[in-house]
Every structure is written in structure tokens, then in C-alpha cells.
C-alpha positions in Angstrom: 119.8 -104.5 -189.3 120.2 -100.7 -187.5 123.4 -100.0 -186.1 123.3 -97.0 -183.6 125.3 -94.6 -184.3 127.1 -92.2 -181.9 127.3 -88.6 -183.0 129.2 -87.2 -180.0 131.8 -88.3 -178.3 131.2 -86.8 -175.5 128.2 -88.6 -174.2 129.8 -92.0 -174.6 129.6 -92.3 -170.5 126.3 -91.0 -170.5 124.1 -92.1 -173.6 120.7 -91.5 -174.6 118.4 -93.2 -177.0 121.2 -93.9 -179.7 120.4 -92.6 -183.3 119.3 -95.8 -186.2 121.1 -95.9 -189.3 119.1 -97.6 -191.6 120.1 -99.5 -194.7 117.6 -96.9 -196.9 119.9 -93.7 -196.0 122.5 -91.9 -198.0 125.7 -94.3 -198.7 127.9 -91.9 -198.3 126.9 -90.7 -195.5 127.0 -94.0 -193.3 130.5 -94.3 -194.7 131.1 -91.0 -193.4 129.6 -92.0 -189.7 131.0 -95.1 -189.6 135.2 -94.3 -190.6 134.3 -91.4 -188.3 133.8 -94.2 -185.4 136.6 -96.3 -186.5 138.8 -94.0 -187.8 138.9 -91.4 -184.7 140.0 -92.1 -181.0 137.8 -91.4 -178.4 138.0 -88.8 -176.2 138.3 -90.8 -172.9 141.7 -90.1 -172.1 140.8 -87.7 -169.4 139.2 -90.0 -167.3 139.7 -88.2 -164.1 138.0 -84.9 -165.4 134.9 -86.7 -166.9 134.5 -88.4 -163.6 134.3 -85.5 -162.0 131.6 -84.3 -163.5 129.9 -87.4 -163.7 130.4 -87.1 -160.0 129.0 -83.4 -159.4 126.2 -84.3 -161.4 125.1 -87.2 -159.3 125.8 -85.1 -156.4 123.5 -82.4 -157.4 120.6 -85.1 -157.8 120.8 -86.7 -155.0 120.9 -83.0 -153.0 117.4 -82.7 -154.9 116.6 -85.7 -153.8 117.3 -85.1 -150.0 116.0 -81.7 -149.9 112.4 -83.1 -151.2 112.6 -85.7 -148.7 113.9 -83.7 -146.1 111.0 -81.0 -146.9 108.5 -83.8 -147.3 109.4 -85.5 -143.6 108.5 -82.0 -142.2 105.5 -81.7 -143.7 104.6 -85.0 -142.1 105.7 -83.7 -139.0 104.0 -80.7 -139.1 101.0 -82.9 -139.8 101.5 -85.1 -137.2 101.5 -82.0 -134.5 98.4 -80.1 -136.3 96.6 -83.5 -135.6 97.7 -83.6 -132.3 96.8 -79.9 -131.4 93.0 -80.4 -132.9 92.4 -83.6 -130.9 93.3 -81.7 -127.9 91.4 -78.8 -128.6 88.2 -80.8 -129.7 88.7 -82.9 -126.5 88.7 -79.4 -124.5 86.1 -77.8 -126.1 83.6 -80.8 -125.8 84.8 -80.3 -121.7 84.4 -77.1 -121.7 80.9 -77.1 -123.3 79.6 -79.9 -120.5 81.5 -77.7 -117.6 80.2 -74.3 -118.6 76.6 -75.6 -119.2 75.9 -76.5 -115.4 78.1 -74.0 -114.1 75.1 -72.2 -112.8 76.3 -70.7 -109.6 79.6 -70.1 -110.9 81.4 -72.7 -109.0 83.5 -73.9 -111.9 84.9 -70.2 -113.1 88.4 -71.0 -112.5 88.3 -74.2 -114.4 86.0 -72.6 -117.2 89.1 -70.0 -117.6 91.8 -72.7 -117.7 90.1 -74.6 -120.3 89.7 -71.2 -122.7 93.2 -70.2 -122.0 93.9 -73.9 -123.2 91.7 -73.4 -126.6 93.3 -69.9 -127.2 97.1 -71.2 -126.7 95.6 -74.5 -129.0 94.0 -71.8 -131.9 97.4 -69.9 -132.1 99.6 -73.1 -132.1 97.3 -74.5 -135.0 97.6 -71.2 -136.6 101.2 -70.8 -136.9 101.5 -74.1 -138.2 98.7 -73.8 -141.4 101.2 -70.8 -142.3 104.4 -72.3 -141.9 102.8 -76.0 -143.3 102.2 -73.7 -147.2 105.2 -72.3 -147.1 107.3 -75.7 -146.3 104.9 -77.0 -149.0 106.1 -74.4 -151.4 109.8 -75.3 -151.1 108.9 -78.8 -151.1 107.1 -78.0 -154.9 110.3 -75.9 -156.0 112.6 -79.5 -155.1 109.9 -81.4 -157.0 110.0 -79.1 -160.1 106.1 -78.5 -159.4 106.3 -74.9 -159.7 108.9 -72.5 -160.7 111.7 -71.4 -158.4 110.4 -67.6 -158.2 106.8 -69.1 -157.5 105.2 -67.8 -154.8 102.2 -68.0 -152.4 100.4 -65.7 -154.0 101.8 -66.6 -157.8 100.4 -70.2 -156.9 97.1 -69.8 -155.7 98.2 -71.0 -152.0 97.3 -68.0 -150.6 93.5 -68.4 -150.1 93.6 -72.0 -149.0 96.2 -70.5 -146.5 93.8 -68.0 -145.6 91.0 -70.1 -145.2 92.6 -72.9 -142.7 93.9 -70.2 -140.8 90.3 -68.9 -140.1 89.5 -72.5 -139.7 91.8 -72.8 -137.1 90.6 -69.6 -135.2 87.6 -70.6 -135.2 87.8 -71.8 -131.4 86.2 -70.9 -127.6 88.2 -68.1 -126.8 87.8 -65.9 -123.4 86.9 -62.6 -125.1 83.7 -64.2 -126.0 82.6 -65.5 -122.4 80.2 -62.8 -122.1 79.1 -63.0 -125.3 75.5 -64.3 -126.2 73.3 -65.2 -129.5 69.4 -64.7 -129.5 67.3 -67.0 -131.7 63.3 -66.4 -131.9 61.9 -69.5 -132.2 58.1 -68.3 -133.4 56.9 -72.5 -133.3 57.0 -72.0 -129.0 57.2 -68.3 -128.8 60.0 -68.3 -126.8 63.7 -66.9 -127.3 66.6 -69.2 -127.2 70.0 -67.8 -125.6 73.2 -69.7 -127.4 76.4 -68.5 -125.6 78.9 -67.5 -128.5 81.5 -70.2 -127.3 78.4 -72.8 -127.3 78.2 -72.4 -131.1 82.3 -72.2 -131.3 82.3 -75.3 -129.8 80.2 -76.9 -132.3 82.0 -75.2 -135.1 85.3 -76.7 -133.4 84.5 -80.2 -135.8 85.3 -78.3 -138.9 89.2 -78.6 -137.5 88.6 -82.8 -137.8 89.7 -82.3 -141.9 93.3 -81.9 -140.5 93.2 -85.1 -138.5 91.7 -86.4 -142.0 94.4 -85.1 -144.2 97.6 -86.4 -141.9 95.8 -89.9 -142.3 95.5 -89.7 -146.2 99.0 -87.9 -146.8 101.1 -89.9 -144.6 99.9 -94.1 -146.0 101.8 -95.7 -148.7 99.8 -93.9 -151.4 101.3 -90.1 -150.5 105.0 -91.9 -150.1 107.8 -90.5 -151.9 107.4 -93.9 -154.1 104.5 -93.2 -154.7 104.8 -89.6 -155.6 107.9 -91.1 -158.5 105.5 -93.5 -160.4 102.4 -90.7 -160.5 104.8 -88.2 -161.9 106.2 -90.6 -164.2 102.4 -91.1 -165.5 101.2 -87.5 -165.3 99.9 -87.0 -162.4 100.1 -86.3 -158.8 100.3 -88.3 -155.1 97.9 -85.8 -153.3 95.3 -86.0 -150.9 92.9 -87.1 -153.4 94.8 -89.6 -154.5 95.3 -91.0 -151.3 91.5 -90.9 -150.6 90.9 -92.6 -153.6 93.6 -95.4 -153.2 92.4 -96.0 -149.9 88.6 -96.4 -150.7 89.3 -98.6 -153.5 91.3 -100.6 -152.0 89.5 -100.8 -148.4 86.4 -99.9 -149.3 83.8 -101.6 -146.4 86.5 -100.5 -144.0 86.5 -96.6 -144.7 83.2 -96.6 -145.5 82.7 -97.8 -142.4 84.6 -95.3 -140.3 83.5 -92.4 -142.2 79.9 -93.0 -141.4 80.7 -93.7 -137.9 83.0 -90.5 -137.3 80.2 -88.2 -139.2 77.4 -89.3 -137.5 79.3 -89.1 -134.1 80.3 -85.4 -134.8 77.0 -84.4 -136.2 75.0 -85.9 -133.1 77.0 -83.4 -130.7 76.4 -80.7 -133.1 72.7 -81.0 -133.1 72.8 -81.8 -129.6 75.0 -78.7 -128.7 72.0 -76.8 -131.0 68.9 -78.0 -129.7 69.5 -78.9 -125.9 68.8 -74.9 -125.0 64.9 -75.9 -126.6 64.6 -79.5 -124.7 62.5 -78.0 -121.8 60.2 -76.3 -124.0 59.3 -79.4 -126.8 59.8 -82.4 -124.6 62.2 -83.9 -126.8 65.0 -84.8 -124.8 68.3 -83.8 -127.3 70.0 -83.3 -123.7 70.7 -86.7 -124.2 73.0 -87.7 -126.5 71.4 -91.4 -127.2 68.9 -88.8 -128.7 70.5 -86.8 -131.1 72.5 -90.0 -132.4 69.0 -91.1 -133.0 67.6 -88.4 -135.3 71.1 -88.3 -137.4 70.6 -91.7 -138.5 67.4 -91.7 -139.1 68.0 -88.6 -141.4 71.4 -89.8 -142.8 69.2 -92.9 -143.8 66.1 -90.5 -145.4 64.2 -92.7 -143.5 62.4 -89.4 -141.2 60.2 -91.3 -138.6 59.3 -88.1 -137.0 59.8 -89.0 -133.9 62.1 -86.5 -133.0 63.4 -83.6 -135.2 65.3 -80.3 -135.2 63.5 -77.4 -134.6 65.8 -74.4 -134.1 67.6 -72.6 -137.2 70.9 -74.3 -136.9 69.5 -77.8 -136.2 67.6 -77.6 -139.3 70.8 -76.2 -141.3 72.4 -78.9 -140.1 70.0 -81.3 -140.3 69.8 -80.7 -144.2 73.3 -81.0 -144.7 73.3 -84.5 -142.8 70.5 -85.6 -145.6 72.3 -84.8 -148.0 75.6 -86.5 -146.4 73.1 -89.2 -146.1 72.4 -90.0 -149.5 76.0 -89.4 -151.0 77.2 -92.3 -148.2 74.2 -94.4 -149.4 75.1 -94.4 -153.0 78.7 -95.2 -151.8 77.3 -98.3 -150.1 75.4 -99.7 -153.0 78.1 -99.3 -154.9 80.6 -101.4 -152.4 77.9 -103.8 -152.2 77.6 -104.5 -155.5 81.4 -104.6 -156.2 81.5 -107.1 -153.7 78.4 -109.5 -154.9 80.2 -109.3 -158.1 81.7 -112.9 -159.2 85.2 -113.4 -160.2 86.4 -115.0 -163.0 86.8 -118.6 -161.5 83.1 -118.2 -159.8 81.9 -117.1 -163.0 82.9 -120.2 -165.1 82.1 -122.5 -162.3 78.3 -120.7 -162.5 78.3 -120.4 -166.7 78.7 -125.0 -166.1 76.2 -124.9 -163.7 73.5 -123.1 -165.7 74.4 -125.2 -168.6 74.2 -128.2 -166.8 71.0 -127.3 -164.9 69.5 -126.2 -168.8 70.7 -129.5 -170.3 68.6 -131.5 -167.2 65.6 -129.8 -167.0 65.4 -129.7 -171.2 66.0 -133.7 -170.4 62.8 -133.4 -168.1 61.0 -131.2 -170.6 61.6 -133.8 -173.4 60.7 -136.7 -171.5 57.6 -135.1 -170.7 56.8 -134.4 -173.8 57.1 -137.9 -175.4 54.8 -139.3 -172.2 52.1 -137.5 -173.2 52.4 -138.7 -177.3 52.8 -141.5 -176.5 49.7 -141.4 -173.6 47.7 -139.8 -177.1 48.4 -142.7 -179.0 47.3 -145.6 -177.2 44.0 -143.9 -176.3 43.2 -143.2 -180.0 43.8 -147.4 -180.3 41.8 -148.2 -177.4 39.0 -146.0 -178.9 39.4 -147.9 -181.7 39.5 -151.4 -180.4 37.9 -151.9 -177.3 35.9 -148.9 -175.8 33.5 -148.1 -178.7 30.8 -147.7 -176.0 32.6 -144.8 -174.4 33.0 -142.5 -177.7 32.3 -139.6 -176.2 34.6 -139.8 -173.0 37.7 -141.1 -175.1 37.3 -138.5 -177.4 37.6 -135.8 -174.3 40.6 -137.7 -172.7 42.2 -137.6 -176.6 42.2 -134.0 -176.3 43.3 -133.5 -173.2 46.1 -135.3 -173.8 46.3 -134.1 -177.4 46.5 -130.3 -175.3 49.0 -131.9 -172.8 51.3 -132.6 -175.5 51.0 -129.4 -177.0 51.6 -127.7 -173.6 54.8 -129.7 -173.1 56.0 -129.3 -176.4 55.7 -125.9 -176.4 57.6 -125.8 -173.1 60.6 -128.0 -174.4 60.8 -125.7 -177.3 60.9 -122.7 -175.0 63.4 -124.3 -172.9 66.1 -124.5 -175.8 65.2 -121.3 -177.0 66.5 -119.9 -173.6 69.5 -122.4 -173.5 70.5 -121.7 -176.8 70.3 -117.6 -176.2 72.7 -118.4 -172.9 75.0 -120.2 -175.0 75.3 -117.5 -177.2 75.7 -115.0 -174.2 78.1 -117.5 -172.4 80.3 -117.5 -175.8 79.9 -113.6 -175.7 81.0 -113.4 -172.4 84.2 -116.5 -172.9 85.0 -114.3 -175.7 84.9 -111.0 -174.4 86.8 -112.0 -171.1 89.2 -114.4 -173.8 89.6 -110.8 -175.6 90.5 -109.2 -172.1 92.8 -111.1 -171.3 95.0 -111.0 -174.5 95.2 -107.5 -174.0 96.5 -107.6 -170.8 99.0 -110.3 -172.0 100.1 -107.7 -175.1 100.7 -105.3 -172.8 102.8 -107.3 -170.8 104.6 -108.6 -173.7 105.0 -105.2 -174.8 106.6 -103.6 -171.2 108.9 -106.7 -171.6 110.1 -105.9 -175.3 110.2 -102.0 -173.7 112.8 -103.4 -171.0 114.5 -105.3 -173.4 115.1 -103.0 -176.0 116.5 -100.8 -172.6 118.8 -103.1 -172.1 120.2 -103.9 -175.8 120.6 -100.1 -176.4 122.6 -99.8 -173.2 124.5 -102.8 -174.0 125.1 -101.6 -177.5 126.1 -98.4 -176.1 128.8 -99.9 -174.0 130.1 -102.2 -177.0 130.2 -98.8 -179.3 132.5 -97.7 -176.5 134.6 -101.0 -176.7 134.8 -100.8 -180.4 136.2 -97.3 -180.6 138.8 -98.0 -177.8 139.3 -101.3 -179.7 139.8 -99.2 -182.3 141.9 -96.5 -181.3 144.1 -99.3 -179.6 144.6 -101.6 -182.8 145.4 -97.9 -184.7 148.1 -97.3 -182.2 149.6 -100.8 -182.4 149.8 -100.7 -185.9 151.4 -97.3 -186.2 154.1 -98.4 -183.1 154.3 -101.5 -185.7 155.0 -99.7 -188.6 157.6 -98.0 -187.1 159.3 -100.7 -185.6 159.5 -102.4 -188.5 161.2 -99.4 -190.2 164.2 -99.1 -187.5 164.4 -102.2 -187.8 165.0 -102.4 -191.4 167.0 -99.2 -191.2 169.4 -100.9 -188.5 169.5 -103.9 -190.7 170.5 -101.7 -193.5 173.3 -100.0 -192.0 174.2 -103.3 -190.0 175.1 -104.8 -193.7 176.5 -101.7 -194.9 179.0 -101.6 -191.9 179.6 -105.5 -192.7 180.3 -105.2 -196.2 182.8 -101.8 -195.7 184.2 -104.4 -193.1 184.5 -107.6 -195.8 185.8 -104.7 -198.6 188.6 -103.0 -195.9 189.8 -106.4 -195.0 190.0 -108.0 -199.0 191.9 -104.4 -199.8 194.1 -105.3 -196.9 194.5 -109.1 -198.1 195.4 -107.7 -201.5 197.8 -105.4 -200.3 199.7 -108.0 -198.2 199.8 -110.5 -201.0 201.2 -107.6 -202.8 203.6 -106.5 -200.5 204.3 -110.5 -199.8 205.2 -111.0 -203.8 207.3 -107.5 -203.5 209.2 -108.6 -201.0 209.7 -111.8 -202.5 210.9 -110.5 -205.5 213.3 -108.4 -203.8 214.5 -111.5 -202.0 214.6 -113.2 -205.5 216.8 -110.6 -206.5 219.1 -110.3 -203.6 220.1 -114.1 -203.8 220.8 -113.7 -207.9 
């Protein structure tokens, strides 16, 4: 058996693994440990200033504690308000686009100015918040231990992610750019095609949606503070990604589902926002938007009727990355669909009984077959023999048809248990290999159980060390306070029967002296009467 053994007394209140003292070390040196445990009293006297500590200590983590949460609730809320601020500003720009494109006699101006006035105080806002978002997620990483407490922006790489949102979030309708125009020759009509600069900023405005993305993925259960304990405790952290990935596998139809929807949605105003200018010219009527939704799912499907198709440069840019968008969302639904006609374990027994069942009737069928048509053989070759020796020629013909017949069916039965046999055999694969599965999740089980187990006997150990050595120190104590007890009492018992024997000796001397004084006296009397 291994006893632990405490080194120092000092972290008695606190202990860590304890150290093993096994039976194969040096003799002496257990002896050594051990009258150094039973021997000594434990420092635990000074209760007061160990508490103390104990106390500052605690104190200290739980102010790490609250500064990570208190960091981490306001970079939820500065999530929260980005989100809020690129709504808006989509909403706008998508109103300003519509307003500005029939304001032909300039009878909407003054509303035209509002709305960029709006985007440019929306831009700004969002701005100020990418860079004050990094640099609350920077002290939030210093409370988490993620990165060093002289790390910096720069030091961590932050710097051009902060950069590039805050371009991102520029990127917006603004009023210095009303006047502002972009030529495109398209050579397939011959004609020039006039984008107005906050036209094309308006379609660049969905590139702000990843915010609205990113609060919904860092503030579910997967980005919690919970969650963000357990990832560190395996290596790894409760990001974004690992939000995403969470989600998806746990939701999968659903968020596959609202991510083609949203993507298709945004795309179609893009294209239509690039190829309305040139609907006059082709006849292909993207003013619509029924028609741009149109052409982005046929291309996010790679399906390409041809019907209707991009024709300036930026459709076409666009309509290549939608293609591509296209097949990475397809491959995403082939793989949920066939994670989902997958059959769990009860379904797949129920089916590995069926098929055996279904093998074992129609090998029933197979058989019987088989044995109708010997025995069909049989009686004609005695009816050629007994009765139809006229008919030679057409018995002989039936005899080998049913001769083949027989053949036919045996060769079917025997092809039949062929195929049941090899299902067997991968049946018993499969029982096994799901058998094998499942005793390793039951040994790793058994295993986290023993781990909380053996917790709990070290920590209860620990605390009966503690006992011992204060039972120790106690019993020590008692027996000294014994000892000495016992000794005044044997030296008041000593001079108790000192004082009573000089008592016994002073009063015999002063009996002998009265009988002597008593027989002087009398003699003297003796004397007087003679």
C-alpha cells in the first residue's frame, strides 16, 4: 500500500498531488519521513495569519475572474451595437440606392442628403467601435492569460485585422462621393455604362453583414464563459470558429438553411445593383429583383440555363464567386443529407434481423424450388420408362429441360447462401466492431470515474494526514503535561511523607522525653517520701 507523504508543512491547507512512498524505497528514509510526521507538530497554530492568505489568494482569483467577465460582457456589448449600426446602415443604403436611382429631376435631394449624412455618422460609429472592440479584446486576453501582460496590438498580430475592419467599415455612401461617377465600356453592346460611386458603395455595404455574423456565433452557448473553461482545460480555444463549428454540427439543416437563404438574398441585390444600368440595352430585366434572385440560384446550383446572365465586369466577378459559393454550400448539403439518412444503432439492428430474416425466406423459396424440379426430373425419367415408350423423343426434351431447371435453381440456391453467409460474416464484423466501440467508450468512463475517485481519496487522505499530525501533536502534549503531573505529584507525595514521618519522630522524642521526665519526677517523689 502507498502512503502519501507530506514534505511541507506549509501546504497542509492547500495540497497538491501528495508524494507515494512505496514499500521498494530506502528504509531509512521512510523512517525518516514518517517520525518526521509523527514526531513534529504542525505549524497550524497561526490560524488567523494562514487564513489570511488563504483569503487574499481567493480574492485575487475571483478579481481575475470578474475582470474577464466584466471585459467579456463588453465585448458582447460592443457586438451587440456594431450589429445594430450595420443593419441600420444596410437598411439606409439599400433606401438610398432605390431613392437616388429615380431621383431624376432632383426632387428627392434633401432626402438623398439625409440618408448620406445618416451612412457617414453610421461609418464613423462602426469605426470607433472595430478599434475600441481589439483593444477591450486585448485586455480581455491579458485576464485570460492568452497573451502576456506587456502584449500589444502590434506584438499580437491584432493590428492588421484592426486595420482591415476598419476599412471595412468605411467602406459606405458617403456625401463627398455624390458627384462621383465610374465608366465601364461594355464592347458586347458598344455602349458605356455610368455606375455612380455610392451605387457600387452600396453594393459593397454587404461586406459589413460578417459583424452581424460574428455577434451571432460569439454570443450562443458555445463562446460562453463555460465554454471558454472546458476548451482551455483541453487545449484549445472558444472562438468564432468554434462557435461556427458547434453550431453547424449540432443544427446543421437549420444553418445550412439560413446561410443559403441570406447569401443568395445579398448576392441578388448585388448583381441587381450591377446590371440594372445595362437592362435597357440587353432586354434582360435585372431591374427586377424576381430576376436577379433567379440567375443566383441557378448559378449557386451550377445548373446555367442561360436564360439570363451577367454581362458587365462586376456581375461577372461576382457571378464567379457565387459559383463557387455554390459548390462549397452543395457539398455541405450532401454531406448533411447523408448524416441524416444514416441509421442509428437501434435502426441498424432492427435492419441487420430483417435482412437475415428476408435471406433465410427467400433461401426457403430457393430450396423448395430446387427440390420441385428433382423431383419433376425423376418421375418423367419413370414415365419414359414405363408408360410413354412411343413418345421417346419428347420425354427425352422435357428430361432436360427439367434436368436444366434444376441446375438453374440449384445454382441459384447455392448463390443465395453464398450472399447470406458473406452478410453474416459482415453483420458479425459490424456486431463486433460496434461491440468493440462501445467498450471503449465504457473504459473511458470507467476510467474518468477512477480519475474522480482517486481526487477524492487524495483529498481525503490529505485532510486525515492533517488529523494525524494534530492527533499527534495533541497526544505528545498530553503525555508530556502527564509526565509532569505525575512527577509533582510524586514529589508532593514525597515530601508529604517526609513532613509525616519528622511529625511521628518529633512527637515519639517528645513521648520519650515525658516518660522520662514522668519516671524523674517520680523518683524524686520516691525520694522525698523516704
Amino acid at each position: 500500500m502507498k502512503i502519501p507523504i507530506f514534505k511541507d508543512e506549509d501546504n497542509l491547507l492547500s495540497p497538491k498531488e501528495p508524494e507515494l512512498l512505496s514499500p521498494h524505497n530506502d528504509l531509512k528514509e521512510a523512517r525518516k519521513l514518517n517520525e518526521s510526521i509523527f514526531n513534529r507538530a504542525p505549524t497550524l497554530n497561526d490560524k488567523n495569519d494562514k487564513g489570511n492568505i488563504l483569503k487574499n489568494l481567493g480574492d485575487d482569483k475571483c478579481h481575475d475572474i470578474g475582470k474577464s467577465n466584466e471585459y467579456f460582457s463588453k465585448i458582447k456589448t460592443i457586438e451587440y451595437c456594431s450589429s445594430f449600426l450595420t443593419i441600420a446602415n444596410i437598411w439606409n443604403c439599400m433606401i438610398l440606392y432605390e431613392t437616388d436611382y429615380i431621383n431624376e429631376d432632383g426632387q428627392y435631394d434633401k432626402y438623398i442628403d439625409t440618408q448620406l449624412n445618416l451612412s457617414t455618422a453610421f461609418s464613423l460609429m462602426l469605426f470607433f467601435l472595430v478599434n475600441f472592440r481589439y483593444w477591450v479584446e486585448l485586455k480581455w486576453k491579458k485576464t485570460k492569460n492568452f497573451v502576456t501582460q506587456e502584449a500589444t496590438l502590434w506584438t499580437t498580430g491584432s493590428v492588421k485585422w484592426m486595420i482591415a475592419e476598419g476599412i471595412i467599415s468605411i467602406v459606405s455612401p458617403h456625401g463627398i462621393f455624390k458627384e462621383w461617377e465610374f465608366v465601364e465600356n461594355n464592347l458586347d453592346y458598344e455602349t458605356k455604362i455610368y455606375y455612380p460611386v455610392n451605387h457600387l458603395l452600396c453594393s459593397f455595404i454587404f461586406f459589413k453583414s460578417y459583424a452581424i455574423m460574428r455577434t451571432l456565433f460569439l454570443t450562443n452557448k458555445y463562446s460562453m464563459p463555460r465554454s471558454q473553461r472546458v476548451c482551455a482545460m483541453t487545449g484549445t480555444y472558444a472562438n468564432v470558429e468554434f462557435s461556427i463549428k458547434g453550431t453547424f454540427k449540432e443544427y446543421p439543416n437549420t444553418s445550412l438553411a439560413i446561410t443559403t437563404l441570406i447569401s443568395a438574398l445579398m448576392c441578388a441585390q448585388m448583381l441587381r445593383i450591377y446590371e440594372r444600368p445595362l437592362s435597357a440595352v440587353s432586354g434582360q430585366r435585372f431591374d427586377k429583383y424576381a430576376t436577379s434572385i433567379w440567375n443566383i440560384i441557378v448559378t449557386m446550383s451550377t445548373v446555367g440555363y442561360g436564360d439570363v446572365y451577367p454581362k458587365t465586369i462586376f456581375g461577372r466577378i461576382l457571378g464567379a464567386f457565387v459559383c463557387i459559393w455554390g459548390v462549397v454550400v452543395e457539398s455541405m448539403m450532401v454531406v448533411t443529407l447523408s448524416e441524416g439518412l444514416e441509421l442509428t444503432t437501434p435502426q441498424r439492428n432492427s435492419y441487420t434481423l430483417l435482412q437475415r430474416l428476408f435471406y433465410r425466406d427467400d433461401l426457403q423459396m430457393r430450396a423448395v424450388r430446387a427440390l420441385r424440379s428433382i423431383f419433376l426430373h425423376k418421375k418423367k425419367i419413370k414415365a419414359k420408362n414405363l408408360l410413354y415408350k412411343t413418345k421417346r423423343i419428347n420425354l427425352k426434351k422435357k428430361s432436360l429441360k427439367l434436368e436444366m431447371t434444376f441446375k438453374r435453381q440449384m445454382y441459384k440456391f447455392k448463390k443465395k447462401e453464398s450472399e447470406m453467409r458473406k452478410f453474416n460474416m459482415a453483420t458479425e464484423i459490424t456486431y463486433l466492431y460496434n461491440k468493440i466501440y462501445n467498450l471503449q467508450e465504457e473504459f473511458e468512463k470507467i476510467w474518468k470515474t477512477d480519475k474522480e475517485v482517486r481526487q477524492i481519496q487524495n483529498e481525503s487522505m490529505n485532510k486525515l494526514q492533517v488529523y494525524f499530525n494534530k492527533k499527534a501533536s495533541d497526544d505528545m502534549k498530553n503525555k508530556f503535561n502527564y509526565t509532569y503531573k505525575q512527577k509533582e505529584m510524586r514529589m508532593t507525595g514525597q515530601s508529604f511523607f517526609e513532613s509525616q514521618l519528622q511529625t511521628s519522630l518529633h512527637s515519639n522524642s517528645k513521648d520519650v522525653e515525658e516518660d522520662k521526665e514522668a519516671e524523674y519526677m517520680n523518683s524524686v517523689h520516691g525520694q522525698k517520701l523516704l
